[in-house]
N, C-alpha and C positions, 0 to 999 in steps of 0.2 A: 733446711727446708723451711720456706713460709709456713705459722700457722696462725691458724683464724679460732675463736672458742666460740659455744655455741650451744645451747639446754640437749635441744633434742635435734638432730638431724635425721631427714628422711633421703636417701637413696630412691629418687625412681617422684617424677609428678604425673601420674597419671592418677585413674579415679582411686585407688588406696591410697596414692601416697597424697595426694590433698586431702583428702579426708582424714587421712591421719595428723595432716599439720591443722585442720580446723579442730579437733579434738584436743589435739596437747593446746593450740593459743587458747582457747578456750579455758584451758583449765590453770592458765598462766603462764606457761614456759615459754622459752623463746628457743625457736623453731627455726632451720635452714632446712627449705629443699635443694638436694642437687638434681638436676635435670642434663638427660644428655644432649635432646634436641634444643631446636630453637625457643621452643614454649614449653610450656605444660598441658598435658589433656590431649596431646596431640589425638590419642587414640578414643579417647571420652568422645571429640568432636564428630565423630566419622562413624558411630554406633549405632546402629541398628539403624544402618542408610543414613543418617543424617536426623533421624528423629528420637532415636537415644531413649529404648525401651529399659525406663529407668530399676524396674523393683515389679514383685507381684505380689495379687492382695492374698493369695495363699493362706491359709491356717499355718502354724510351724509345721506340722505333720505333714500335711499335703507339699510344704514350701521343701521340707526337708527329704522327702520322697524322690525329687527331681535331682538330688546333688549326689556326686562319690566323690570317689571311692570310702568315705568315710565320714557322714552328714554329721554325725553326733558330734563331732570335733567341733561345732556352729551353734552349738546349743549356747554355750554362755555369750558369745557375741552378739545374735539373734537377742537373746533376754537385754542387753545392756541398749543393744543398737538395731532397729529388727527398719521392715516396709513403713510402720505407722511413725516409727522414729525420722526414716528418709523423708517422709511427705513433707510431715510438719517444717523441717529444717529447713528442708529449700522454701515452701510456700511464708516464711519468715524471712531469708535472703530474696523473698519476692517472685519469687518463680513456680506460679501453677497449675497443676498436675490433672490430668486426666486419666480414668481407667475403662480400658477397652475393652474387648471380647477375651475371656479366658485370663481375665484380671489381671492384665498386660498395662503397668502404666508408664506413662509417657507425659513428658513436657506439655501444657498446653498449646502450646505454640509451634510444636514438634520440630522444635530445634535443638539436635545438641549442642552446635555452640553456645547459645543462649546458658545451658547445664554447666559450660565450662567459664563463660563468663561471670554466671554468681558466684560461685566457688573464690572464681581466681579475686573478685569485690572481697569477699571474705576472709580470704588471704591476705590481701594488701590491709584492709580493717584491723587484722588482728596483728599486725608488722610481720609477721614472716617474710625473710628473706628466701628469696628466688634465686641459686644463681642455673643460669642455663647455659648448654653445649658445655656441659664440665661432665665426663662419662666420668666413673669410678673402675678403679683399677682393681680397690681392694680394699678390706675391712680392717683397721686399723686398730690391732689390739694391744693394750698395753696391760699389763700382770694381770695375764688372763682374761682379762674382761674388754669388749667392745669400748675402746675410747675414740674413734671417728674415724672417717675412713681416706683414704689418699688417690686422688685423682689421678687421669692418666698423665698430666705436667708434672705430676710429682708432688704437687701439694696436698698436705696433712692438712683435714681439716677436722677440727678436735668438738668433742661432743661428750657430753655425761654420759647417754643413750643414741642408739642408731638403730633407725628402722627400716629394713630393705623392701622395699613396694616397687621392683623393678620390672616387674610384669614378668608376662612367657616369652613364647617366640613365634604368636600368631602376629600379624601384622608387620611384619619386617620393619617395615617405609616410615613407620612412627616411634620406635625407637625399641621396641620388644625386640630384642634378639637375643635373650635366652641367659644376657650378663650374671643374674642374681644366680641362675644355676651354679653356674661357676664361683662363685664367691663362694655359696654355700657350702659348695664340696671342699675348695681349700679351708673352710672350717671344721671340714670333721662333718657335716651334714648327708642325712641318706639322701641321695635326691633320683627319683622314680625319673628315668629315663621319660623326654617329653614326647610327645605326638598330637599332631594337628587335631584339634574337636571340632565338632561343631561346623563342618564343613562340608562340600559339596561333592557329590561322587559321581567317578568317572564311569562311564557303562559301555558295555561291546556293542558294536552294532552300530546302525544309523536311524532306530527309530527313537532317541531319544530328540535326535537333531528335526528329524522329520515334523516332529509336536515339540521345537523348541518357541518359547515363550506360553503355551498352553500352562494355565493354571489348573487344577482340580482342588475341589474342596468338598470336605467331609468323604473324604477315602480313608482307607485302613490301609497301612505299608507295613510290612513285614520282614524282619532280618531272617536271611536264611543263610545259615554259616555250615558247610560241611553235607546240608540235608536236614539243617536243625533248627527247628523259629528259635534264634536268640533274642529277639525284644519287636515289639509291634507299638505303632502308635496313630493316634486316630488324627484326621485336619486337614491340611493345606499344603501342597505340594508343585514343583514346577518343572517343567521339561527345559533342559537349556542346551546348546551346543555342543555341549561336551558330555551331557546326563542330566542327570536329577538335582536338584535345589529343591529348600522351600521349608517351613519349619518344619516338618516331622520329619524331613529326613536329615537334614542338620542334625535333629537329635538325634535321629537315630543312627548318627554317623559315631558316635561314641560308644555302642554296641561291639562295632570292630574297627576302632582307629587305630589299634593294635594287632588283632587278628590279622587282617588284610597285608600285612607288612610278614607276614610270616606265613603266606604261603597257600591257605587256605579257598576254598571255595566259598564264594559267599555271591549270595543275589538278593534282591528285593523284591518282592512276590506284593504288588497291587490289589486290594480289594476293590473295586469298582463303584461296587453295590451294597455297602457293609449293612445297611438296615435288613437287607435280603438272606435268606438262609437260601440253600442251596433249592430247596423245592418249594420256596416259595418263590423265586426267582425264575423254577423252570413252568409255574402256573402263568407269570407273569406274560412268558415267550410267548408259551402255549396261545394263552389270549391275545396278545399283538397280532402274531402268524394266522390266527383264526377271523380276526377281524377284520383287517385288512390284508385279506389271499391275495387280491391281486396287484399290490404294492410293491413294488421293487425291496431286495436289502436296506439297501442306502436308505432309502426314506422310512421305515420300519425302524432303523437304528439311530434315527432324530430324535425319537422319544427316548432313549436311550444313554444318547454319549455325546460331547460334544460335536461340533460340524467335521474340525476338525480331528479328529478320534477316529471317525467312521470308516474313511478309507485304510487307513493304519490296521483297525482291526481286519477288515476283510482281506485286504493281502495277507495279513500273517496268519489266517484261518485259513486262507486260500478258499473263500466264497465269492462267487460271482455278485461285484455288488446290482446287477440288474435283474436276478433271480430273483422271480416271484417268492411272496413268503409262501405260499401254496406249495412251491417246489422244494422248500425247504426240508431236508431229510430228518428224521428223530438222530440223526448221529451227528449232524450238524448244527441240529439245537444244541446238542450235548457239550459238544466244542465251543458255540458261543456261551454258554452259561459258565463252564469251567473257567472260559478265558474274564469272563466279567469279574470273576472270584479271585482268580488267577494271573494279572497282566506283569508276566515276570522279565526281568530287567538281570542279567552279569553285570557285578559290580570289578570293574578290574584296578581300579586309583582311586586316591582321595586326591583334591584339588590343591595341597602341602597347606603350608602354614599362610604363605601371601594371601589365601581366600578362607583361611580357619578366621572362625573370631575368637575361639579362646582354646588354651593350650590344656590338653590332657596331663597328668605330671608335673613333677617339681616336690619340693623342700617336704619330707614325712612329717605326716600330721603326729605321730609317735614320737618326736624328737622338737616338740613346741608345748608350751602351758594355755592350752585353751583358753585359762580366765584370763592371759595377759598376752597372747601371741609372742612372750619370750620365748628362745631359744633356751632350753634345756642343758645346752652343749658350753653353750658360752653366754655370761651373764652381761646383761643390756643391752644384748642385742635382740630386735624384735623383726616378728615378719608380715607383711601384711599383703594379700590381693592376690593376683594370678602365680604370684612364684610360690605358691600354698600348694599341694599336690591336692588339689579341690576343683570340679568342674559341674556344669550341672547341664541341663535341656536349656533350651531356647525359648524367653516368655520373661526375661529380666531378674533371673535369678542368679546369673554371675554379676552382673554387675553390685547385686546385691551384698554378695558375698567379697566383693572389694570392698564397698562402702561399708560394711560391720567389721571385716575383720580391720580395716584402716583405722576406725573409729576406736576400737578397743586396742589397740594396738598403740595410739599415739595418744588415749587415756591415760594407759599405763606406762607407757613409755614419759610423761611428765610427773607422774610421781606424786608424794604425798607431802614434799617438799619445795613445791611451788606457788 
């Protein structure tokens, strides 16, 4: 078999595995990425819509809050490579950052190609070799230790160290389809069965379709699994075709992107009104219905709910929307107050991994050296990005967590010898 030599090679160019080759050129070594599609970044380009919600300005605590199954695994990456470490980098490769609501930051220019264009400047700066459409077959060890890995043509290509950054299996179409799993496990690796995160969920019925495109902001949604709030989160929300979208429930589709697969009951229970407690809410009634008696529903619930909203609500109340609020019954305030607290949703699917943006699962943080992302198992081999059994909420904290662990990863992976 042809072989090629090579300091450090990375497995996988999306946002860990370039950032792991700017970290090792940086520190001297010479660096090959193997890529399976046509570029690199395919998946960096296409991030959070196209505007590539890069890092958050988070404290570590608050940052580290948002991640599992297991945040402290981040702690030394974070200290080596953290949000203030990403700014500065890019705004030095020339690319400046903005931070939004809920310390979401983003490209100036909210392009992620732009993100994948510095990088890849960076790359070519530093001589990294690129080769693309070369998938990997398999980790190439020789007396016990990672010596490079062998493509699916069969060529061995040889490496001191090799660093697997070959993403999950959200995204199919940009080359995530799950390959690093599989490596890992022919190593001896535990790797935590994957499932779609961070995705969009399917609901019964036709009132999601009915209010599809309708946004809501500053609502409170709710996991209810079995009869049980498993996680709540307060924001911004969207009705679509098929159900719900929109970041809180993206997050809070990690709550049960496993439950839901085994069987369980689970819905989303809407808060409307979250500033409002239950009886301050039904003073609120009281005084609309009082003031305007002889107002229709429909127009009484303008102050209220979207245009949109309105009808939805009164059919599923089964209230005449042209009933005076005069006629309005105390049982039927009772109903609308409940339902404002209450706007509950059956969740029967997640939307799979083609609409996840990042993958639950993968390579046990138990069986990695947090200060170097080696592999425990097998020496010189490192790991870095989504094939990491690490996911977090939605606000640029995965991506984050590519770019540090990448970063320390292909630190370490150059050595003390370059």
């Amino acid at each position: 078999m042809q072989k090629s030599k090579t300091h450090v090679l990375i497995a996988g160019g999306g946002a860990a595995g370039m950032m792991a080759a700017i970290s090792a050129g940086r520190k001297g070594a010479r660096v090959t990425i193997v890529e399976k599609m046509n570029k690199p970044g395919r998946k960096l380009s296409i991030t959070g819509k196209g505007r590539c919600n890069l890092t958050n300005t988070d404290d570590l605590e608050e940052f580290l809050s948002n991640i599992g199954p297991d945040p402290r695994f981040l702690r030394n990456a974070f200290a080596r490579f953290f949000s203030n470490h990403l700014i500065n980098l890019l705004n030095e490769l020339g690319l400046n950052t903005i931070t939004e609501r809920g310390g979401r930051v983003f490209p100036e220019n909210n392009s992620a190609p732009e993100v994948v264009n510095v990088m890849n400047r960076e790359l070519q700066r530093l001589g990294v070799t690129i080769l693309t459409q070369c998938p990997v077959e398999e980790v190439w060890i020789k007396e016990g230790r990672a010596a490079g890995i062998v493509t699916s043509q069969g060529k061995v290509i040889e490496a001191d160290r090799v660093i697997l950054a070959m993403g999950g299996s959200s995204y199919p179409g940009t080359g995530s389809t799950g390959d690093g799993y599989r490596l890992a496990r022919r190593l001896g690796h535990i790797v935590r069965d994957p499932a779609p995160s961070l995705v969009p969920m399917i609901t019964a019925g036709d009132v999601a379709q009915r209010l599809q495109g309708l946004t809501l902001k500053n609502v409170n949604a709710s996991v209810i699994v079995n009869g049980k709030k498993a996680g709540e989160m307060f924001g911004e929300m969207l009705f679509t075709h098929f159900g719900l979208s929109g970041p809180i429930i993206l997050s809070l589709s990690r709550q049960f992107n496993r439950t839901i697969l085994e069987g369980h009951q689970v819905e989303i229970s809407i808060d409307l009104k979250p500033a409002l407690d239950h009886e301050t809410l039904d003073r609120r009634l009281l005084r609309d219905l009082a003031e305007h008696s002889k107002m229709q529903m429909k127009g009484i619930l303008r102050g209220l709910l979207p245009s949109s909203l309105i009808p939805v609500c009164l059919d599923l109340l089964r209230i005449d929307p042209e009933k005076q609020a005069s006629q309005v019954s105390a049982a039927e305030r009772k109903k609308l107050r409940n339902w404002l607290k209450d706007f509950r949703f059956q969740v029967t699917g997640l939307r799979g991994y083609s609409k996840a943006i990042v993958t639950s699962g993968g390579v046990s943080t138990r069986e990695i050296d947090p200060k170097t992302m080696e592999s425990k198992l097998v020496k010189n081999l490192y790991f870095a990005g989504e094939i990491i059994d690490l996911d977090a909420n939605t606000g640029g904290y995965n991506l984050q967590i590519a770019f540090s662990t990448g970063w320390l990863a292909g630190w370490a992976a150059a050595g003390n010898d370059v």
